[in-house]
C-alpha positions as CSV (number, residue, x, y, z in Angstrom):
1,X,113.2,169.1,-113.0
2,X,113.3,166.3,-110.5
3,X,115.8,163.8,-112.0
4,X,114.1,159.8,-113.1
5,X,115.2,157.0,-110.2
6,X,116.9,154.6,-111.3
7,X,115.4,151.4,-111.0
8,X,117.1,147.8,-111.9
9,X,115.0,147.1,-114.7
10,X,117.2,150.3,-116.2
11,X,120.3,148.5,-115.3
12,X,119.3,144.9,-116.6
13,X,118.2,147.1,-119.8
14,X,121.9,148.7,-120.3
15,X,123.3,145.6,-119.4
16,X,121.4,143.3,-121.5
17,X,120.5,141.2,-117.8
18,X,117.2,139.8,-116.0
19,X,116.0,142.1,-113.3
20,X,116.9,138.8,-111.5
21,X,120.2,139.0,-112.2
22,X,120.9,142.4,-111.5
23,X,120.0,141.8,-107.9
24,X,122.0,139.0,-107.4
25,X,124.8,140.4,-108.3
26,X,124.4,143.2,-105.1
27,X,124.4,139.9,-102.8
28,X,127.7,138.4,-101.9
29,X,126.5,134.6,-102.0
30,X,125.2,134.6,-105.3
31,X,126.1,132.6,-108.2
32,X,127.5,135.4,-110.6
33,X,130.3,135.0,-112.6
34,X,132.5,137.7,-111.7
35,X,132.5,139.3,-115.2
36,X,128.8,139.8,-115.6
37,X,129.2,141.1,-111.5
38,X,131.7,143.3,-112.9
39,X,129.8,144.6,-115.8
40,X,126.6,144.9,-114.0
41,X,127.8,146.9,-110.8
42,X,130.1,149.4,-112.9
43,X,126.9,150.2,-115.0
44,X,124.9,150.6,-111.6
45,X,127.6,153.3,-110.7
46,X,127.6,154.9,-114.1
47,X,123.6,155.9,-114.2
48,X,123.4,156.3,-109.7
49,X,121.1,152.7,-109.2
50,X,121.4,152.7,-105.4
51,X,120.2,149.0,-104.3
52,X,116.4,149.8,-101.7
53,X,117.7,147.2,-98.8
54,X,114.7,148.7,-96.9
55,X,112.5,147.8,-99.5
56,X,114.1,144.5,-99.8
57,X,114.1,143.6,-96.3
58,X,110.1,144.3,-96.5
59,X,110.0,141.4,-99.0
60,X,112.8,138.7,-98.1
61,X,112.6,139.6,-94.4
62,X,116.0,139.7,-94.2
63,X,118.0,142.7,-92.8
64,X,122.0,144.1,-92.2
65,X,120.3,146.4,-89.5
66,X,121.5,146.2,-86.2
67,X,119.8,148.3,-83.2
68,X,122.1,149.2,-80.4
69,X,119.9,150.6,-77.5
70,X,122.1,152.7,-74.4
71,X,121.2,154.9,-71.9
72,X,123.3,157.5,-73.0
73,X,127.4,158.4,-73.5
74,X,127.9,159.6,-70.1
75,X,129.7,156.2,-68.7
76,X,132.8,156.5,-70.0
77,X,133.2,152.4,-70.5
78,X,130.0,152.5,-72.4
79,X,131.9,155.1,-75.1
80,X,135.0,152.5,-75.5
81,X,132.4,149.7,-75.8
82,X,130.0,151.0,-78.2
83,X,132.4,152.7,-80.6
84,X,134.0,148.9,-80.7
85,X,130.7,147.4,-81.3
86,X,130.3,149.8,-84.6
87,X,133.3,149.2,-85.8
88,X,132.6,145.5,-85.5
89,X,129.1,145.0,-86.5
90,X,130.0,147.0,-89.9
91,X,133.5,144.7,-90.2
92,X,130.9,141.8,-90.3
93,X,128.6,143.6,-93.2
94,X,126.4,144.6,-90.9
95,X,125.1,148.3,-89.8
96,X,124.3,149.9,-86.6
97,X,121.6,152.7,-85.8
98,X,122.3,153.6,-82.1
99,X,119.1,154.3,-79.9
100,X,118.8,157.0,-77.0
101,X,117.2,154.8,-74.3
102,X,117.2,158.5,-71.8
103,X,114.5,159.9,-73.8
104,X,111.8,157.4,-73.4
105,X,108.8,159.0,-75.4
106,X,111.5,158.7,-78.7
107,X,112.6,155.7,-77.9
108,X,108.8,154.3,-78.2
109,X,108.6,156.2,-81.8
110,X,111.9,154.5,-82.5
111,X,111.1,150.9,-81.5
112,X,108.2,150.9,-83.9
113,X,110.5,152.3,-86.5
114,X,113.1,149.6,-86.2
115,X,110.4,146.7,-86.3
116,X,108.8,148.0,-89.7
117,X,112.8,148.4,-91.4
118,X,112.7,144.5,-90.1
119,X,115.8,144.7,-88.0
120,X,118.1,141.7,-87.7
121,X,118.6,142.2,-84.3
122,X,118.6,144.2,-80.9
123,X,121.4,144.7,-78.7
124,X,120.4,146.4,-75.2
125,X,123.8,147.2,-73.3
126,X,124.3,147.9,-69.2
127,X,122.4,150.5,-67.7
128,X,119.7,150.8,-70.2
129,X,116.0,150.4,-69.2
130,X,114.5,147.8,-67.7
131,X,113.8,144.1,-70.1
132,X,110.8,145.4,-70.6
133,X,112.0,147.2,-73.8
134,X,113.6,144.2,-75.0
135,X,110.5,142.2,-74.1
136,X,109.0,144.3,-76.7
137,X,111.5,143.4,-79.2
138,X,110.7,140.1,-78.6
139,X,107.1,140.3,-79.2
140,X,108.0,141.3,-82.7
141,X,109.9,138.6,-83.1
142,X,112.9,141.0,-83.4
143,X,116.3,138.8,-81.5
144,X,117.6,140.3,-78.7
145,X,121.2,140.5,-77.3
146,X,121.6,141.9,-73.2
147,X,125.2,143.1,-72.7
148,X,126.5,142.7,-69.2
149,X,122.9,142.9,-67.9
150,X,120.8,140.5,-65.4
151,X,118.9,137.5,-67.2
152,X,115.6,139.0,-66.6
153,X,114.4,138.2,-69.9
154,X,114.5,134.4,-70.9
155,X,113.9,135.2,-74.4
156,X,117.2,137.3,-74.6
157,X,120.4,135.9,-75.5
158,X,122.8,137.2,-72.5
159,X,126.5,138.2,-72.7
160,X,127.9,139.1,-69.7
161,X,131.6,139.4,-68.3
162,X,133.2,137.4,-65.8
163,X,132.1,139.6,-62.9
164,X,132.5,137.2,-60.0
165,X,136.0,136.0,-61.3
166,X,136.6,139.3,-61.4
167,X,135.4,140.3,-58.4
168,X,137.5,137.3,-56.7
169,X,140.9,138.5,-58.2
170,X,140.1,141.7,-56.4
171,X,139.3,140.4,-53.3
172,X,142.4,138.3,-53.2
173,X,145.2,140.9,-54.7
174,X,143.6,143.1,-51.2
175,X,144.1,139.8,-49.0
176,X,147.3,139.2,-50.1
177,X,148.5,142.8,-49.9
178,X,147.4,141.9,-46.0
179,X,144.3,144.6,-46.2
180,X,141.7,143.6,-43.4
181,X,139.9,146.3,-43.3
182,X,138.0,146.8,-47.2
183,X,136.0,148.6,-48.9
184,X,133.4,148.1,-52.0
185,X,132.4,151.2,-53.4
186,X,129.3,151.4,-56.5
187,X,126.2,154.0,-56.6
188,X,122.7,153.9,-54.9
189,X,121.7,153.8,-58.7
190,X,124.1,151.2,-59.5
191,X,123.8,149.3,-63.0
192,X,123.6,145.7,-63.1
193,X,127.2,144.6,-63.0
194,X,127.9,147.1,-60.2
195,X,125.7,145.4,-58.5
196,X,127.0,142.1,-58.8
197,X,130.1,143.0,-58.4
198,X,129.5,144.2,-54.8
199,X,128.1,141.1,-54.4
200,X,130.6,139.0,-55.8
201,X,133.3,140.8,-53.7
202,X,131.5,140.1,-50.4
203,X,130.9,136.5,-51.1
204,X,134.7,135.9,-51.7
205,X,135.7,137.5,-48.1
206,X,132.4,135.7,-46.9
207,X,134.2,133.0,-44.8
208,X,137.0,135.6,-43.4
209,X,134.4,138.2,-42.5
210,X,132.3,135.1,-40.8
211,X,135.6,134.3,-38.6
212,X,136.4,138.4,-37.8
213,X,139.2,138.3,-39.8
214,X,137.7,141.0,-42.4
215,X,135.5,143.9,-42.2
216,X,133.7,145.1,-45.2
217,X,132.5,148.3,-46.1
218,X,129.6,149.1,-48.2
219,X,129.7,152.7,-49.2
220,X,126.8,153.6,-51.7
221,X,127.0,157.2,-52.6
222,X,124.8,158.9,-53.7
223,X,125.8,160.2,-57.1
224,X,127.4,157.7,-59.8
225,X,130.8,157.2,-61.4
226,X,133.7,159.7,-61.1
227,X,131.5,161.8,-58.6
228,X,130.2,159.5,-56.5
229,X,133.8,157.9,-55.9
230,X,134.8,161.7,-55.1
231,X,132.1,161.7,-52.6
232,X,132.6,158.1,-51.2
233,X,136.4,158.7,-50.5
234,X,135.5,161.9,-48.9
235,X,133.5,160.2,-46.8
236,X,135.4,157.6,-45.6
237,X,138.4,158.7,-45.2
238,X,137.9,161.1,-42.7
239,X,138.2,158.4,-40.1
240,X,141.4,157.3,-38.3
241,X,140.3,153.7,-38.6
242,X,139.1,154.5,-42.1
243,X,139.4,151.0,-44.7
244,X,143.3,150.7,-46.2
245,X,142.1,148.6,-49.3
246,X,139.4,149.4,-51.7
247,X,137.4,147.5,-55.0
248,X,135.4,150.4,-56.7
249,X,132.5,149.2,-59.4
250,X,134.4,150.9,-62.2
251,X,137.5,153.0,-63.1
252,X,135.5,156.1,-63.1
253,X,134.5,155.4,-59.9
254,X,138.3,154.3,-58.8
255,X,139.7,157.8,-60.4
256,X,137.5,160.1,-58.7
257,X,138.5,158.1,-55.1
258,X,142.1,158.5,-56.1
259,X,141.6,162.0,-56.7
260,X,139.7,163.1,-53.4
261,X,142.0,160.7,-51.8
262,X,145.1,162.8,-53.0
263,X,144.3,166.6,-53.2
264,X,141.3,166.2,-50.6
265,X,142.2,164.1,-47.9
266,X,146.1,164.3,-48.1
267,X,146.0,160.3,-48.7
268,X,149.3,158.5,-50.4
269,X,148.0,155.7,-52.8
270,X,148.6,153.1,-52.5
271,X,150.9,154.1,-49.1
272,X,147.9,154.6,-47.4
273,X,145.0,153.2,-49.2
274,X,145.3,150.8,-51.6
275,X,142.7,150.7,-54.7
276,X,141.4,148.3,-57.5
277,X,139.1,149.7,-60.2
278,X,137.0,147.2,-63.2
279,X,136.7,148.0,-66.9
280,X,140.6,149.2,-67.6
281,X,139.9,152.6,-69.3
282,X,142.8,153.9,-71.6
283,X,142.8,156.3,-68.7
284,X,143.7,154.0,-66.0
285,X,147.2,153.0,-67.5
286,X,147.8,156.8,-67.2
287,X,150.7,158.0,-65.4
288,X,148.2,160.2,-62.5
289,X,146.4,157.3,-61.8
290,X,148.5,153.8,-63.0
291,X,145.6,152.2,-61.4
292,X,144.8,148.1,-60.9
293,X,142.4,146.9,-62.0
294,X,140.1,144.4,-64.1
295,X,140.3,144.2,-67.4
296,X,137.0,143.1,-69.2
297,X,137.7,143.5,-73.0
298,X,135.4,145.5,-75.4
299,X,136.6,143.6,-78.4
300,X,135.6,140.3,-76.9
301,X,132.3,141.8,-76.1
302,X,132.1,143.3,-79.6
303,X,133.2,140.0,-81.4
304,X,131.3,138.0,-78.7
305,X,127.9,140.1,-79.8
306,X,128.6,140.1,-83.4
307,X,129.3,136.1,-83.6
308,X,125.8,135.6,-81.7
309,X,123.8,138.2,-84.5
310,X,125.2,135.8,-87.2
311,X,124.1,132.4,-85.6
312,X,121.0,133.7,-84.3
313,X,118.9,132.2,-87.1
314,X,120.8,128.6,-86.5
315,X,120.6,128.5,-82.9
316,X,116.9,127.6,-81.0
317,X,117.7,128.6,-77.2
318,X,119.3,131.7,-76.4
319,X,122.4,131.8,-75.8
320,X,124.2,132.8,-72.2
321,X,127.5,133.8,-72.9
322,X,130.5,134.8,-70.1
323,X,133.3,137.2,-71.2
324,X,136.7,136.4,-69.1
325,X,138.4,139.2,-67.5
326,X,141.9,139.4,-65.8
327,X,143.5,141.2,-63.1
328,X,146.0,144.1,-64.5
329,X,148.2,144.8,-61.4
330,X,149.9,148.2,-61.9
331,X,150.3,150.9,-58.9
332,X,147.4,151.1,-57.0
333,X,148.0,148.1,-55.1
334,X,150.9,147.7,-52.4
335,X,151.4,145.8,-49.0
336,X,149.2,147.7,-46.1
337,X,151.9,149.4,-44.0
338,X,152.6,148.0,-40.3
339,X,152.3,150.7,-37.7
């Protein structure tokens, strides 16, 4: 026999409470004395009454939901940044359903989904699909938060870090090192902020390549992350004249160079070629690669996201939001040697 739900008019009946009362006392802000809380929620456990926030969202329009939206676990800084975001988003009382953005006939089934359960918000990290998903959000009337992705969508509130700082303390760790001859390296397919900070890196050595003082590499290849830094370093080190200092979009990118570099090409880092990565991976501050790089900080992403979810409702422009990032110098980096 199929066992009777429990509804709260059972528990206001066993606990001599309104129906009213019973479901304040499942919200934190209520005015409840803590004994009739007490009373009510250890009689809720007693007979399994499971508060229906779906159902309730329907009704008050309010929702702890959170969609995350990512292209997939395959970027290794994406993993470190969305396992911080869950953690954070439930600290705050909040909860997370992650979306697969790579299969693009589900995600359709799950946008519609997530705008009936009334969602509080979306978050849409790097390398996702284009703001045409979040414009879609946004004609439901369903907030939107773009991590470390272009401001394509004026609707969207934007958190990004600090890539042309970042991009800057790289360009000037090489100069100082006296490296003259650089090298950016990203993907053909790159994301947003390996995009930018290609960019970035160029416009900081803009007046020293203008006088001849620098040359600047841009090697694109063809396959992303560690691979494609395998490949790129492959490439260009087979030259004599090959560059001596190099910014990579990402760690991933910087590992796989390091590696090709080492076994490949028979290259000393940073001896012979010196190399700065962006993220800081727990694998960078490993002994193999005790690579330099920049540090942009999940937590502050996570916090940063989480702190704009909660003042969305109280804020009436979106926000724009820049994480800082620093310049971790470890062993990667040294002074280009004088022949």
């Amino acid at each position: 026999m199929k066992p009777k739900n429990i509804t709260s008019a059972d528990v206001a009946r066993l606990a001599g409470v309104s129906r009213s009362t019973v479901s304040r006392c499942f919200k934190a802000d209520s005015r409840i004395s803590d004994n009739t809380r007490k009373r009510v929620i250890e009689i809720a456990d007693q007979v399994g009454y499971q508060v229906n926030k779906i159902a309730r969202s329907m009704i008050t329009r309010e929702s702890d939901l959170v969609g995350v939206v990512s292209s997939g676990l395959h970027d290794p800084f994406a993993v470190v940044l969305i396992d911080q975001l869950i953690t954070t988003l439930q600290q705050r009382g909040l909860h997370p359903i992650l979306l697969d953005a790579s299969n693009e006939t589900q995600l359709e089934i799950s946008i519609k989904k997530l705008a009936q359960y009334q969602v509080k918000s979306i978050i849409i990290t790097s390398g996702s699909p284009s703001s045409a998903i979040g414009a879609q959000f946004v004609s439901l009337n369903i907030p939107v938060i773009l991590l470390n992705r272009a401001g394509q969508l004026d609707q969207a509130n934007l958190i990004n870090c600090d890539n042309r700082t970042g991009s800057t303390l790289a360009a000037k760790a090489l100069i100082e090192a006296g490296h003259r001859n650089l090298a950016f390296i990203n993907s053909k397919n790159s994301t947003y902020s390996g995009t930018k900070r290609g960019e970035f890196f160029e416009q900081a050595l803009a007046l020293k390549i203008e006088a001849g003082e620098i040359t600047l590499h841009q090697v694109l290849p063809s396959k992303t992350g560690y691979v494609g830094g395998y490949e790129a370093a492959l490439d260009l080190l087979k030259n004599l004249d090959h560059p001596t200092g190099v910014y990579c979009a990402t760690d991933n990118v910087a590992c796989g160079f390091i590696d090709a570099a080492k076994f490949e090409m028979g290259k000393k880092i940073p001896e012979d070629v010196s190399v700065i990565g962006f993220d800081d991976l727990p694998i960078a501050a490993r002994a193999p690669y005790n690579l330099s790089t920049i540090r942009q900080c999940p937590t502050d992403i996570a916090q940063a996201t989480a702190d704009c979810i909660q003042t969305i409702d109280t804020s009436p422009k979106p926000k724009r939001i820049i994480i800082p990032v620093k310049f971790i110098n470890r062993g990667t980096v040294a002074p280009i040697k004088i022949a």
